[in-house]
Every structure is written in C-alpha cells, then in structure tokens.
C-alpha positions as CSV (number, residue, x, y, z in Angstrom):
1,X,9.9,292.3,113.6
2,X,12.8,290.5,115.2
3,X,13.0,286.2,115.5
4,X,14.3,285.2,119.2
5,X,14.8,282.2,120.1
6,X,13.5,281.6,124.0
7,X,13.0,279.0,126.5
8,X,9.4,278.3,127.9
9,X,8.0,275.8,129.7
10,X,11.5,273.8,129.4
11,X,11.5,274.0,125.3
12,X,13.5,275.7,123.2
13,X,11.0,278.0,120.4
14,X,11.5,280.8,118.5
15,X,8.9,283.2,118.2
16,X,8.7,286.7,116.7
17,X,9.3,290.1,119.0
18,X,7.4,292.8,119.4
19,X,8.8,295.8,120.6
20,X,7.2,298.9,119.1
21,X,4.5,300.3,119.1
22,X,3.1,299.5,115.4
23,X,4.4,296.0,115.9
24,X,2.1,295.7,119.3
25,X,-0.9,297.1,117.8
26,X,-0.7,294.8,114.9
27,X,0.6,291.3,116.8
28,X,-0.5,288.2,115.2
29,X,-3.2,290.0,113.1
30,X,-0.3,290.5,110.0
31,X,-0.6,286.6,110.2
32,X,-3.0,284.7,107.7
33,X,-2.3,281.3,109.2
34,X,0.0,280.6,112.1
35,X,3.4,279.7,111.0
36,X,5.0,276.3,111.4
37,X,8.5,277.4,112.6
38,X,7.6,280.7,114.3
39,X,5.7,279.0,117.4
40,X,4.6,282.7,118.9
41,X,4.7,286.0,119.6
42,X,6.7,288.0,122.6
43,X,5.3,291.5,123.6
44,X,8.2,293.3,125.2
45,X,7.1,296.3,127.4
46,X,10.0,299.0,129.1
47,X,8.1,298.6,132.4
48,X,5.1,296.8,134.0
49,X,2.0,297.4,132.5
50,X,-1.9,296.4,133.0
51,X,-3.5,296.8,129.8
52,X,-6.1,294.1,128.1
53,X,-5.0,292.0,125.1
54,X,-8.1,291.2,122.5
55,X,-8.6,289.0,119.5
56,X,-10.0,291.6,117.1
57,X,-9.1,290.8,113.8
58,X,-7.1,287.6,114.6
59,X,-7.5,284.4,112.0
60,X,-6.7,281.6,114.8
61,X,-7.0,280.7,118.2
62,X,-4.1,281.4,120.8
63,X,-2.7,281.0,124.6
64,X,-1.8,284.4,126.1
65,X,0.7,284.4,129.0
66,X,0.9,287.8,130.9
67,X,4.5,287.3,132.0
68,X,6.3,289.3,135.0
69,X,9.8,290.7,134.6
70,X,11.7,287.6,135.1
71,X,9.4,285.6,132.8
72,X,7.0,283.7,135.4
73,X,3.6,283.3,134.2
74,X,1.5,285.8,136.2
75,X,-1.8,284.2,134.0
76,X,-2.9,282.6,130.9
77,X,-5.6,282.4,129.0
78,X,-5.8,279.5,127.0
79,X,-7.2,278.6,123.3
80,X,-8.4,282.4,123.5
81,X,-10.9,282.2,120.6
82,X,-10.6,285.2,116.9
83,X,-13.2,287.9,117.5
84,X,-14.2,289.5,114.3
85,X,-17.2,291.5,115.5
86,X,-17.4,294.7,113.8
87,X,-14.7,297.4,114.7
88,X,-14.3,295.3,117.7
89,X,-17.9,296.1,119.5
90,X,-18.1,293.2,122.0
91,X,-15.1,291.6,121.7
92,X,-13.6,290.1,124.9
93,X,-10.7,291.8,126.7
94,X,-8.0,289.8,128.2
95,X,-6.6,291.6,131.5
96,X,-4.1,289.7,134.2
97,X,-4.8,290.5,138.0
98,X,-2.0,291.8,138.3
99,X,1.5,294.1,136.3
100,X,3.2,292.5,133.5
101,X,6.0,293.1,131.5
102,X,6.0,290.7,129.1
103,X,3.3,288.7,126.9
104,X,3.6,285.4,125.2
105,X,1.0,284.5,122.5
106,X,1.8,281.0,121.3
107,X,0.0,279.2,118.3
C-alpha cells in the first residue's frame, strides 16, 4: 500500500491508499492498533460506485466519508463501531444515498 499525503477538512494528513482489489478487501483490518502517523485510509475507485463498507474484523472504531469525484463529502458515518460477529452474520453495512468514488476512513 501507497502513503499520500492529502488535504481534508483544511489539514494536511497522510493516510495510506487503497487501490486494489486485495488492498480494499483487507482496509484497516491488516491494522492491530491505529497508527499514530498514518491518520487514515483512502479507498480509490476507477468510477462511481454504491457498495456498503462494514466493520467485520476491524480492532478500532472509525469515521467513514463516502467522497464524490472531486472529494466533497457525499456522507459520513462517524465513530462507526468493530463488528466481530462471526463470519460477519449481523454486522452493520454502511451505504451513502448516493455514488461515490472515493472513501476516507480516518482513526
């Protein structure tokens, strides 16, 4: 995984990149504990999508922003709680309203 440095909400952060497929299915699961530097994670997708984020597997809480092609927040979900459930059964699905093409997980 790539480390960007971006600019959100008028701050400077660095965060790692997700591009891939293996890279999005594993997101911030690879993580133990969130890391100090690293503030996040950016999901980059070619086009706009609609598909649900969960917490399945996750160690710590995070804020989710479902971004739209020129990075304006389209929704967030905030302090979005782990879900360890087994294999996932029950675990909440995060969805915007609307197409994004980009997601922000910050820690």
């Amino acid at each position: 995984m790539k480390i960007k440095e971006i600019s959100f909400n008028n701050e400077n952060i660095e965060v790692y990149v997700c591009e891939t497929f293996v890279e999005k299915l594993n997101g911030a699961t690879i993580l133990k504990e969130p890391n100090k530097k690293i503030k996040g994670m950016l999901f980059v997708f070619k086009k706009p999508v609609r598909n649900s984020f969960w917490m399945y597997r996750m160690n710590f809480p995070l804020d989710i922003y479902f971004l739209d092609e020129n990075y304006n927040i389209i929704e967030k979900f905030e302090k979005v709680p782990p879900c360890n459930k087994f294999l996932g059964i029950g675990c909440p699905k995060y969805k915007p309203k609307s197409k994004y093409r980009y997601v922000l997980e910050l820690w």
